[in-house]
Every structure is written in structure tokens, then in C-alpha cells.
LODREN-48532 format. One line per 10 residues: number of its first residue (from 1); their letters; for each residue z, y, x of C-alpha. Coordinates in Angstrom, 1 decimal, always signed. Example, Ala and Ser with C-alpha at 12.3 -4.5 7.8 and 13.67 -1.06 7.14 Angstrom:
2
1> AS> +7.8 -4.5 +12.3  +7.1 -1.1 +13.7
//
This chain:
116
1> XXXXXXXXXX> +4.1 +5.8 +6.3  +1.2 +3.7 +7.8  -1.1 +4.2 +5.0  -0.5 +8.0 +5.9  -1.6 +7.2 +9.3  -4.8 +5.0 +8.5  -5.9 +8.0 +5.7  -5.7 +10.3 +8.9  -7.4 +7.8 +11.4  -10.1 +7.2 +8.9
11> XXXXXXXXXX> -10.9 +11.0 +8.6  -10.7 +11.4 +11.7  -13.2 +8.5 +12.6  -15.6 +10.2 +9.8  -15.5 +13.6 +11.3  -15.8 +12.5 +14.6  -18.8 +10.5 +13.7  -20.3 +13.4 +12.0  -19.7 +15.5 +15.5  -21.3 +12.7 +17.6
21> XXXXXXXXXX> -24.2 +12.3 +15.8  -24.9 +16.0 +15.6  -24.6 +16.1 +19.1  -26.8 +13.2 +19.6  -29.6 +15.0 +17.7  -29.5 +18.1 +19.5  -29.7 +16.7 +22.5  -31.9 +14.3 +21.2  -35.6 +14.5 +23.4  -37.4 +15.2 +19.5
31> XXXXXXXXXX> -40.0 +17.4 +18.5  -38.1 +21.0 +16.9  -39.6 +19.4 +13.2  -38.4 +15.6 +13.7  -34.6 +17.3 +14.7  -35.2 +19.6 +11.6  -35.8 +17.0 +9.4  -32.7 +14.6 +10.4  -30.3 +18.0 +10.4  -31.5 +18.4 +6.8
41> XXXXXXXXXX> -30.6 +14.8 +6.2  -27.6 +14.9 +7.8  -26.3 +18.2 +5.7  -27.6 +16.4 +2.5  -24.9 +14.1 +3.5  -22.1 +16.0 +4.5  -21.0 +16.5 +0.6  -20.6 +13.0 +0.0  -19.0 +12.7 +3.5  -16.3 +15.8 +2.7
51> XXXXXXXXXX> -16.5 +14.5 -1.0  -15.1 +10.9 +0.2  -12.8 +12.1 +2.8  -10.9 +14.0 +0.3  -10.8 +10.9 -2.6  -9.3 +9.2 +1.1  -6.7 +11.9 +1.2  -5.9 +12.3 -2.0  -5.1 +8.3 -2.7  -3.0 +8.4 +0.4
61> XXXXXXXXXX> -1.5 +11.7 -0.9  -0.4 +10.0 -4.4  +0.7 +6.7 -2.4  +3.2 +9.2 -0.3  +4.2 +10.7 -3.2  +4.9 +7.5 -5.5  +6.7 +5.9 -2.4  +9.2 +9.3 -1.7  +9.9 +9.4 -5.4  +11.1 +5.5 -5.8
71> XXXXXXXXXX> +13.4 +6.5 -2.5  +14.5 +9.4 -4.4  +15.4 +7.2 -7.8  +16.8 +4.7 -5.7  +19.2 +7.3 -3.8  +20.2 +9.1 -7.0  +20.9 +5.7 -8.7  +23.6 +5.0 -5.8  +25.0 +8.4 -6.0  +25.8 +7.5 -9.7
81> XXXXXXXXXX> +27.4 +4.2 -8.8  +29.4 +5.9 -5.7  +30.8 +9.0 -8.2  +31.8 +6.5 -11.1  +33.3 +4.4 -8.3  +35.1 +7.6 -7.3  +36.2 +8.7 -11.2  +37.7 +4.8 -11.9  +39.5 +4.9 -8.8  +41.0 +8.8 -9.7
91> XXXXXXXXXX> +41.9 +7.2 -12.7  +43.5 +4.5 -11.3  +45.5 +6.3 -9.1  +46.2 +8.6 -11.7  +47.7 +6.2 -13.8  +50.0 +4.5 -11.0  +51.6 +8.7 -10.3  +51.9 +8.5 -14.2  +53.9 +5.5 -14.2  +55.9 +6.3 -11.1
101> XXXXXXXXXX> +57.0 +10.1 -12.9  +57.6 +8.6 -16.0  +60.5 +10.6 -17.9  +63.0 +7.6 -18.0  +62.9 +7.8 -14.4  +64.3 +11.3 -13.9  +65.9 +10.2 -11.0  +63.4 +9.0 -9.1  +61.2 +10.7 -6.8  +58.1 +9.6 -6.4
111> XXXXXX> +56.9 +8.8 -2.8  +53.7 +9.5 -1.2  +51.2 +6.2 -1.2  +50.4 +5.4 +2.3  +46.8 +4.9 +3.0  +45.1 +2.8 +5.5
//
């Protein structure tokens, strides 16, 4: 989860930098051609900035993704051991009724098990 945070904070900190320095050249006391000349600069670099923002993204994207799906094996894999947990003791108990009703005890009625 904090790799998700520090992929946001760092695109953040690259967008907001982006912002500030726009900013900082219009208001910039340049000549019209000077501020022309770094705002072409700048927008020359804006595809490798958008370019590595989204390579930023996309590794915490696949980090996110690897760590959800290792939860998700690791939850199915104690869902298996709770249901064959569940079947042995069905079969268990199963087997105790089955001995309790058996024929040669015609006579005997079998009493509820008390749980605790």
C-alpha cells in the first residue's frame, strides 16, 4: 500500500513541478522570444515527463496487482484447508451416528451429542 502512495506522491511532485515552473516563466521579467524559447523547451519535455510518469504508474500498478493476487492465493488456500477440515469432521461424525444406529442395536435410540 505504501508503494501505491509514493507512485502517487512522485506524480504528483512531477506535475506540480511542471505547473511551478510554467508559472515561473510566465511571470518571469523575459523578453516575449527568451519565454518562447524555454516554453518550447519545456513542451519538448513534457513527453518524456508524461512518458515516465506513466512507466511510475504502471510498475506500482503491477506491484498492487502481484501483492492482491498472493492475498488472494493465500486466502483460497485456507478456504481449502477450512472445507476439508469441515468434510473429515462430517465424516467423523458420520461414522460415530453410524455406529450408535447400528442394526444389532435395535433397541437403542440414539441420543443427541451435546456440543459445547
Amino acid at each position: 500500500m505504501s508503494n501505491n502512495r509514493s507512485g502517487v506522491f512522485i506524480g504528483g511532485l512531477m506535475l506540480g513541478a511542471t505547473i511551478g515552473a510554467l508559472t515561473g516563466l510566465l511571470v518571469a521579467p523575459r523578453t516575449g522570444r527568451e519565454t518562447r524559447k524555454i516554453l518550447k523547451k519545456s513542451a519538448n519535455a513534457i513527453p518524456e515527463l508524461a512518458e515516465d510518469l506513466s512507466t511510475s504508474v504502471q510498475i506500482q500498478a503491477d506491484r498492487l496487482s502481484a501483492s492482491a493476487l498472493r492475498n488472494w492465493d493465500e486466502t483460497l488456500d485456507r478456504l481449502r484447508e477450512a472445507i476439508a477440515a469441515g468434510v473429515d469432521a462430517t465424516q467423523k461424525e458420520s461414522q460415530i451416528l453410524k455406529r450408535q444406529t447400528s442394526p444389532e442395536d435395535s433397541d437403542y435410540l440414539p441420543q443427541p451429542l451435546e456440543r459445547s
